[in-house]
C-alpha positions in Angstrom: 224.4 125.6 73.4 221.6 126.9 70.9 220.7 123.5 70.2 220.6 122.6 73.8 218.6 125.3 74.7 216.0 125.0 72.1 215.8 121.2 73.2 215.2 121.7 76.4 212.4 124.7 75.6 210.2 122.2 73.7 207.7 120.2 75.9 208.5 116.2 76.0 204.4 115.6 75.6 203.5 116.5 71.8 200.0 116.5 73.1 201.0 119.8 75.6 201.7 122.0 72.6 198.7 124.4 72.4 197.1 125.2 69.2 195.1 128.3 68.0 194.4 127.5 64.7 191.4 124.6 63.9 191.6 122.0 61.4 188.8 122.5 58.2 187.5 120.1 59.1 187.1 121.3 62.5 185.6 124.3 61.4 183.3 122.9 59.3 182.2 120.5 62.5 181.9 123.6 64.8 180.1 125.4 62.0 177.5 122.9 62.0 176.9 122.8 65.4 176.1 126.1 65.8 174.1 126.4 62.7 171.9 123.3 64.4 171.6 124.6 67.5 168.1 125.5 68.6 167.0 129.0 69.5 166.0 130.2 73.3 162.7 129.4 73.5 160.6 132.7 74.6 159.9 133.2 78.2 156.8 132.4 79.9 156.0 136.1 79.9 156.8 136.7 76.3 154.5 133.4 74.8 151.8 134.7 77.4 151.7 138.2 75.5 151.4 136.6 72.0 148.1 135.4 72.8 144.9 136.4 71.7 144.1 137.5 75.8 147.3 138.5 76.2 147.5 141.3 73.3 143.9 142.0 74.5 144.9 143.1 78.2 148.1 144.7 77.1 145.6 147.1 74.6 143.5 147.5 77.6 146.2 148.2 79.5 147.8 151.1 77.1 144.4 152.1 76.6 143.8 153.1 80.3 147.1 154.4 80.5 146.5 157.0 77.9 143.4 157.8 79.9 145.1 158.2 83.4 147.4 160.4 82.2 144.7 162.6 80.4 143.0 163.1 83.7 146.1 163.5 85.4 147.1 165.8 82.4 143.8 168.3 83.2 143.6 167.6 87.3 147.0 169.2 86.9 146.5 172.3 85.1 148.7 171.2 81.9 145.6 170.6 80.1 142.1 172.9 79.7 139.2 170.7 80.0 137.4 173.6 78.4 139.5 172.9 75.0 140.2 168.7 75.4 137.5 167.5 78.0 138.7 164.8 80.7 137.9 161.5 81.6 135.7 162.2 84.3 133.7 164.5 82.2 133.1 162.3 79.7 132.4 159.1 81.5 129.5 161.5 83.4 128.1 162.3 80.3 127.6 159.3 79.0 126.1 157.7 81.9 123.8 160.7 81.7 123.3 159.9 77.9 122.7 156.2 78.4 120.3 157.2 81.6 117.5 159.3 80.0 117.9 156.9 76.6 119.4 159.8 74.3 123.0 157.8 73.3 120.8 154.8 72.5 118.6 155.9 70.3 121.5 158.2 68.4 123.8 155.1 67.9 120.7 152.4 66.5 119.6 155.5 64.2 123.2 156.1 62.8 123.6 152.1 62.7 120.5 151.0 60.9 121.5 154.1 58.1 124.9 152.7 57.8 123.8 149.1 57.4 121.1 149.8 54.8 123.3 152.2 53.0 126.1 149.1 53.4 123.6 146.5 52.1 122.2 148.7 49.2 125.7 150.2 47.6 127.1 146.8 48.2 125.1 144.9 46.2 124.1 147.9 43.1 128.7 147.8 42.9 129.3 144.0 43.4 126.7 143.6 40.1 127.9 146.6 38.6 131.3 145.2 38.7 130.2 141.7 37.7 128.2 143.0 35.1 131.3 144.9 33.5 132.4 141.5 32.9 130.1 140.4 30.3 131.2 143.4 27.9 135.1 144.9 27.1 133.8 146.8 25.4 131.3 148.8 28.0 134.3 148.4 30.3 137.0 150.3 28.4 133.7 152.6 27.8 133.0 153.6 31.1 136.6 152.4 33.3 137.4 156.7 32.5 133.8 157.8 34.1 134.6 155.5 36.6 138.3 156.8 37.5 136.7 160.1 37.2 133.8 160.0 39.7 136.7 158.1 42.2 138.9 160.8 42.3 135.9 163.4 43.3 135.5 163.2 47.6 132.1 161.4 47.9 131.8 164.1 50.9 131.4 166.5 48.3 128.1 165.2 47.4 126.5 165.6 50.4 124.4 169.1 49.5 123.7 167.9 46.1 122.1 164.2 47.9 120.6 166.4 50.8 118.9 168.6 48.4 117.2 165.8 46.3 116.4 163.6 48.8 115.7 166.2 51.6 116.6 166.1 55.5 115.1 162.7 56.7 116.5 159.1 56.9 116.7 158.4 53.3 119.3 160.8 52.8 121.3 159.2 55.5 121.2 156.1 53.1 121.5 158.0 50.1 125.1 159.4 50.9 125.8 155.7 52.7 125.3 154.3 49.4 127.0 156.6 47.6 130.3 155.9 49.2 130.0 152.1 49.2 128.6 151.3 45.9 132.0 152.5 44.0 134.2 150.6 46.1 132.4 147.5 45.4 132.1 148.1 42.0 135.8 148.6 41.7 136.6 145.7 43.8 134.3 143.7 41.9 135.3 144.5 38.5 139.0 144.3 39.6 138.3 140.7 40.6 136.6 139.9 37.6 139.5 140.7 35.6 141.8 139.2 37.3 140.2 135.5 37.1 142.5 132.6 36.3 142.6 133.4 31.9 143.9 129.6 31.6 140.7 128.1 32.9 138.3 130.3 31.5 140.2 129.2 28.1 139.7 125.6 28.9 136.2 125.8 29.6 135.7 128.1 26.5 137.0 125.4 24.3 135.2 122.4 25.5 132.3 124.4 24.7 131.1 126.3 27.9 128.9 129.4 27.3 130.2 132.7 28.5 127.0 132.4 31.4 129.0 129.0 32.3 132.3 130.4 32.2 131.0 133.4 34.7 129.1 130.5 36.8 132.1 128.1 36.7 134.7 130.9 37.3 134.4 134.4 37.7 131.8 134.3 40.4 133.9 132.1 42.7 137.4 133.5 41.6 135.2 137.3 42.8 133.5 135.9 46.0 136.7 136.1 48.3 137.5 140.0 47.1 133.9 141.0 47.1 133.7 139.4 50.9 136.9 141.1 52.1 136.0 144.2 50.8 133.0 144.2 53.0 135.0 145.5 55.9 136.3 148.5 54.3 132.7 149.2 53.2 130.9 148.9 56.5 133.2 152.1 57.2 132.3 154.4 54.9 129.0 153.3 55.3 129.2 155.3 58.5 131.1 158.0 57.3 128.1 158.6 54.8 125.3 158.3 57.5 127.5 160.4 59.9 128.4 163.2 57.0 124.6 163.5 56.3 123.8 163.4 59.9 126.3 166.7 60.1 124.3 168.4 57.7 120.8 168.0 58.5 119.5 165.7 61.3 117.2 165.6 64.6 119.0 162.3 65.5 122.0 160.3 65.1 125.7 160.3 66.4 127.3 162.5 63.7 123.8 165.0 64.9 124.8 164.7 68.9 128.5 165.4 67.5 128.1 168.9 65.7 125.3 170.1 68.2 127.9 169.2 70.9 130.7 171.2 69.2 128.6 173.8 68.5 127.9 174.5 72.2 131.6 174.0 72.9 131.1 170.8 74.9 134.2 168.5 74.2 132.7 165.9 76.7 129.5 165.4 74.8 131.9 165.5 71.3 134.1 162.5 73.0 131.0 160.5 73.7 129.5 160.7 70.5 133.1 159.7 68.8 134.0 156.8 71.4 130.9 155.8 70.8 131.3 155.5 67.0 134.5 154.3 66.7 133.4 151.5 69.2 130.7 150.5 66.2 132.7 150.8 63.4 135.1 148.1 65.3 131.9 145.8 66.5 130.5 146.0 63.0 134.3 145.4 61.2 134.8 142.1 63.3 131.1 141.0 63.3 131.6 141.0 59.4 135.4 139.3 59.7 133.3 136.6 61.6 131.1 136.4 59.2 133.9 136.0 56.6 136.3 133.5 58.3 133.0 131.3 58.2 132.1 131.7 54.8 136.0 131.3 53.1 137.7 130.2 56.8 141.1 129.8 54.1 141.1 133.2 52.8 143.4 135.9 54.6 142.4 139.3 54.9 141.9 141.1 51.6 142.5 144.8 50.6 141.5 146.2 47.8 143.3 149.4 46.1 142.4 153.2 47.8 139.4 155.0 46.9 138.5 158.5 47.5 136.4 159.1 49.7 
């Protein structure tokens, strides 16, 4: 009866009998078929936003955001205009500004301080650093001088470069300077150092002079540093001009900035700092321009932090 009963259970088609449990080999099959199979392509919407345009408007759009809810923040009583400024207010100012030629004239003096200063510090650190080069011996000399005037704020120096070069425009550049010749220098020297040794080695014994060896190698293997550290200087070439234009100035954007918050105007403060950061980010990509023309395979560079 057992034996008939168990007969009759099993199915007459082998082929019916279900199985849960895969083969290797079928494992290994299925295993490779979903280790080959190709990703979900991104939707239309997604490959639209990883554009160049497409990051652009979505900035624009975050950006205008922000300032809809600021003036919706102040219309509605959450915020004091006296104490944050609005929108509105600002955007009347600086028509007013741009009207009667004021904001003009303040940005192209602060800008033609910072790029002197820029220019000037740039090249005294790039053939400070170079220089440094030549000599182990200077370097190991003065690298502590160095570490020490890094780790003093350059801002500090501002009375000391106001008093010995007095209130006017040269000042401006003075405490410009200040701020971007170190960071070259560093970057420079940095650079230097950090040449291919193997190469300078071959040239050395096949006879090159040190002057070749620095023509050959050092000046190329520090011309992609020195270049990308031209973006970090072009800032603190406007902190110096603005810092100096804080302390003792008729004219300038860091001048309409403390008269401004001196008087408690927060919409005048806003223009003058828009305004500002909008250089600083026309001068940083006018100079990545420049950069991606001159070494188009370098990426960017950074270079260590220096006090500022």
């Amino acid at each position: 009866m057992a034996s008939q009963a168990l007969k009759t259970s099993q199915p007459s088609n082998p082929s019916q009998i279900p199985t849960t449990a895969q083969t290797p080999k079928a494992s290994a099959r299925t295993a490779r078929k979903s280790a080959v199979r190709p990703r979900a392509k991104p939707g239309a919407v997604a490959r639209a936003a990883d554009t160049m345009l497409g990051r652009g408007i979505i900035q624009l759009l975050a950006v205008a955001v922000f300032f809809l809810a600021w003036e919706v923040a102040v219309r509605a009583g959450w915020l004091t205009e006296f104490l944050v400024g609005a929108p509105s207010g600002i955007w009347r100012v600086f028509l007013a500004s741009m009207r009667d030629g004021s904001l003009p004239v303040d940005t192209w003096y602060t800008v033609i301080e910072a790029i002197i200063g820029f220019l000037i510090g740039t090249l005294m650190g790039s053939v400070a650093g170079l220089g440094l080069w030549y000599s182990a011996f200077v370097a190991r000399l003065v690298e502590p001088f160095i570490v020490a005037i890094n780790s003093v704020p350059k801002i500090a120096l501002a009375p000391i470069v106001i008093l010995w070069f007095g209130t006017g425009f040269v000042s401006k550049v003075a405490l410009a300077v200040s701020l971007t010749a170190l960071v070259a220098l560093i970057a420079a020297y940095q650079a230097a150092r950090d040449a291919d040794p193997d190469l300078q080695a071959l040239l050395a014994s096949m006879g090159a002079s040190k002057n070749r060896v620095f023509k050959s190698v050092i000046v190329p293997s520090t011309l992609p540093a020195i270049i990308g550290m031209f973006r970090i200087n072009i800032g603190f070439a406007l902190v110096g001009a603005v810092v100096g234009e804080f302390i003792s100035s008729q004219r300038g954007l860091g001048h309409l900035i403390y008269s401004a918050s001196s008087l408690y105007d927060l919409n005048t403060v806003w223009v003058g700092l828009f305004v500002l950061m909008f250089v600083g980010f026309l001068l940083y990509h006018v100079i990545d321009f420049a950069e991606r023309r001159i070494l188009p395979w370098r990426q960017v560079i950074t270079t260590g932090q220096v006090q500022v």
